[in-house]
DOPA-361252 format. One record per residue (C-alpha): residue number from 0; residue in three letters; x, y, z. Coordinates in nm, 3 decimals, padded with zeros to 5 digits, always signed. Example, Ala and Ser with C-alpha at 12.3 -4.5 7.8 and 13.67 -1.06 7.14 Angstrom:
<pts>
  pos  code        X        Y        Z
    0   ALA  +01.230  -00.450  +00.780
    1   SER  +01.367  -00.106  +00.714
</pts>
This chain:
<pts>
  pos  code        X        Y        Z
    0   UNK  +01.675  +06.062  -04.811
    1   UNK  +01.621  +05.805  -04.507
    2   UNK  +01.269  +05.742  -04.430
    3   UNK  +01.302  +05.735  -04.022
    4   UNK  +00.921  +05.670  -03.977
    5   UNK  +00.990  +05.310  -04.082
    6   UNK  +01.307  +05.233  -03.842
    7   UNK  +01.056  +05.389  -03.568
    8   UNK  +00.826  +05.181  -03.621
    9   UNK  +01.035  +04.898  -03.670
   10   UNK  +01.149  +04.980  -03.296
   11   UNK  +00.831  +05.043  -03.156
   12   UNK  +00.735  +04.681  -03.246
   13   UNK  +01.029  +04.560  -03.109
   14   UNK  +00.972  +04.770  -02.733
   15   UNK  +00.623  +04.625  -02.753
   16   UNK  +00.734  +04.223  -02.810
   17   UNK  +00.982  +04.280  -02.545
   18   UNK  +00.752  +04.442  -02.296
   19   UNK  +00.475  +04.172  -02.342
   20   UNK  +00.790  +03.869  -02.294
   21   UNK  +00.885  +04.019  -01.999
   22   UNK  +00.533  +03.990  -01.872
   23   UNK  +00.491  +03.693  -01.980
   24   UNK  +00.792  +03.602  -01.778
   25   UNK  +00.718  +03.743  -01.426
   26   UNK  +00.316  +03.633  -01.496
   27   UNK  +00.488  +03.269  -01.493
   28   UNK  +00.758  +03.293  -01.258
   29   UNK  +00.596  +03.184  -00.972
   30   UNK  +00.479  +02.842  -01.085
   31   UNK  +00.848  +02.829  -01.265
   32   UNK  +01.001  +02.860  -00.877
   33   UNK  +00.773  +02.625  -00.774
   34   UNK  +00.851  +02.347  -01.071
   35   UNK  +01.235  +02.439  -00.922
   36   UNK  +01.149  +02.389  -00.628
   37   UNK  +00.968  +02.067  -00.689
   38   UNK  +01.301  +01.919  -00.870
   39   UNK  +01.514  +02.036  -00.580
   40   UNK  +01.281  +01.847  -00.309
   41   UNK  +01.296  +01.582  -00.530
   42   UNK  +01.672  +01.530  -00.489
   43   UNK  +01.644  +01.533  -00.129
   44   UNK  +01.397  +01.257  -00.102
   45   UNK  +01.632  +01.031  -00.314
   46   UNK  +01.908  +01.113  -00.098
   47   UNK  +01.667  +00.995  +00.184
   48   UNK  +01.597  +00.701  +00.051
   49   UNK  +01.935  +00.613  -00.088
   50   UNK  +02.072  +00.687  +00.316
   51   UNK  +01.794  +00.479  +00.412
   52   UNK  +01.847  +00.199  +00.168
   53   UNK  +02.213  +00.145  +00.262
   54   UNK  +02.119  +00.191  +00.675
   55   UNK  +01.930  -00.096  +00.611
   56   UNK  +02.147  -00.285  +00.424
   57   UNK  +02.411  -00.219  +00.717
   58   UNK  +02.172  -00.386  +00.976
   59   UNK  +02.077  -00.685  +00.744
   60   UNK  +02.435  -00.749  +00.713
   61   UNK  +02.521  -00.701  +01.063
   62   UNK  +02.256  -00.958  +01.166
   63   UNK  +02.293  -01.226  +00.936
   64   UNK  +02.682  -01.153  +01.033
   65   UNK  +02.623  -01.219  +01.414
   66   UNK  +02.784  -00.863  +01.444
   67   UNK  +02.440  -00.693  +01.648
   68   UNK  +02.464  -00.754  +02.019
   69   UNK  +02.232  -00.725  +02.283
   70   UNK  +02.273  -00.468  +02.509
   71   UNK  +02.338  -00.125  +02.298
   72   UNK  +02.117  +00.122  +02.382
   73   UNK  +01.857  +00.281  +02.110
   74   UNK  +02.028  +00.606  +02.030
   75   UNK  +02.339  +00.406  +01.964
   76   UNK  +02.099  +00.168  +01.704
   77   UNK  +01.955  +00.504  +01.579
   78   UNK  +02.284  +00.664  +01.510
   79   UNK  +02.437  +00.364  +01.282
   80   UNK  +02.122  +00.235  +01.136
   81   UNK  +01.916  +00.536  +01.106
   82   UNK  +01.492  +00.596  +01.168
   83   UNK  +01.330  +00.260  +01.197
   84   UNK  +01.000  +00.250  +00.994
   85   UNK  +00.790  +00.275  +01.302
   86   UNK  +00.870  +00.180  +01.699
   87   UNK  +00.558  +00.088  +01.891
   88   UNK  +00.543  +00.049  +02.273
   89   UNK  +00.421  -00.315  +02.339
   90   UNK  +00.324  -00.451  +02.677
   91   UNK  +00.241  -00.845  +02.587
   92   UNK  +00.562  -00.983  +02.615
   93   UNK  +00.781  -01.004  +02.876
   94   UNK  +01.091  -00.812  +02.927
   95   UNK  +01.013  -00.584  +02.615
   96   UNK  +00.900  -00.245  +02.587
   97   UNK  +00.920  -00.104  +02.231
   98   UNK  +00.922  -00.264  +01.892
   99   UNK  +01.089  -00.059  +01.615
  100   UNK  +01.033  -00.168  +01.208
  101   UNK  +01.334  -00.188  +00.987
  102   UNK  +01.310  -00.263  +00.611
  103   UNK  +01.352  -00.129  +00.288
  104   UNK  +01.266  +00.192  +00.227
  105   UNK  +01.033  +00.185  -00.086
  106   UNK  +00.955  -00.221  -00.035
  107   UNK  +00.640  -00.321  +00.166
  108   UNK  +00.529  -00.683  +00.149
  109   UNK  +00.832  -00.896  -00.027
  110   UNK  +01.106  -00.710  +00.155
  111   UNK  +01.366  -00.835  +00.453
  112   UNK  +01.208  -00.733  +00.790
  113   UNK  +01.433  -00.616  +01.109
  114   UNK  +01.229  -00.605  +01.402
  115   UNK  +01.453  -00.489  +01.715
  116   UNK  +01.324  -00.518  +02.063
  117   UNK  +01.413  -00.273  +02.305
  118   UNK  +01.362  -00.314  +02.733
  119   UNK  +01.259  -00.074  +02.951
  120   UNK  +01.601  +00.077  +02.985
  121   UNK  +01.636  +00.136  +02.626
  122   UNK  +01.861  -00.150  +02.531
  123   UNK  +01.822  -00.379  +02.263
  124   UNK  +01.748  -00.734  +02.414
  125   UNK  +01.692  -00.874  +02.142
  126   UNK  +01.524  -00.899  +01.773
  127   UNK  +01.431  -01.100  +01.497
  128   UNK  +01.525  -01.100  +01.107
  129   UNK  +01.244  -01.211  +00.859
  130   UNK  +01.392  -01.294  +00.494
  131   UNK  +01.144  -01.140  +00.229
  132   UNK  +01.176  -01.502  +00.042
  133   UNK  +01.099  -01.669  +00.409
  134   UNK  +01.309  -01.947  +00.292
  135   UNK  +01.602  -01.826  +00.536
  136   UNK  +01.409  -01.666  +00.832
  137   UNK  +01.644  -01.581  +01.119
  138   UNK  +01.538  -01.537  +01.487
  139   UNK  +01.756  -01.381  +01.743
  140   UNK  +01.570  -01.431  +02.080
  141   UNK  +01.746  -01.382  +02.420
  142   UNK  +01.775  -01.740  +02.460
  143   UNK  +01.988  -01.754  +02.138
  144   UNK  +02.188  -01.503  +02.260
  145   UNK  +02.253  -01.618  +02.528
  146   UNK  +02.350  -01.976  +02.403
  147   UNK  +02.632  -01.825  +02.181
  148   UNK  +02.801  -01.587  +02.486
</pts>
């Protein structure tokens, strides 16, 4: 004859492993959505910096290139190059208004520097290029502009 009492037993372990898994599971499933959630905000700030990278890279290129001219107005600059760093109003030099900070995202100190100038109407007038070796600084002042229309 079958002993049942053992298969019972058998599945009343089993019930009682599964039950304490399970809470296990939902005691832990909050800091497991927030380790996803961590990985997935992740992604988007190396997308960021990737956009930000090559937006950069664009206006290095279009400087050095003699392809950024005076005259286009700062939501035009902000649409193909993207957020500067920082844009500060200034009021010491003439003819300029705002400032605004272009460089590599995740590079401070040794990095190429874009600082474009913008007048009181919101148009660049003019900017100047620092080279993160220094060896091959490049300034574009109005004067130089000017000279080579």
């Amino acid at each position: 004859m079958i002993n049942y009492r053992n298969y019972y037993r058998i599945f009343l372990i089993w019930c009682i492993i599964f039950y304490l898994e399970g809470c296990s599971f939902t005691m832990h499933y909050e800091q497991l959505m927030l380790l996803k959630r961590l990985g997935d905000s992740q992604h988007e700030i190396e997308d960021y910096v990737k956009k930000q990278k090559d937006s950069f890279l664009k206006l290095r290129d279009d400087i050095k290139n003699n392809r950024l001219k005076k005259g286009i107005s700062k939501r035009e600059i902000l649409s193909i190059y993207g957020e500067p760093v920082f844009c500060k109003d200034i009021a010491n030099e003439v003819g300029v208004k705002e400032i605004c900070l272009y460089r590599q995202p995740l590079q401070y100190f040794s990095t190429d520097r874009a600082y474009l100038k913008f007048d009181k109407k919101q148009n660049l007038c003019c900017w100047e290029f620092i080279s993160g070796s220094q060896e091959d600084a490049v300034t574009a002042k109005e004067e130089v502009i000017n000279a080579k229309d």
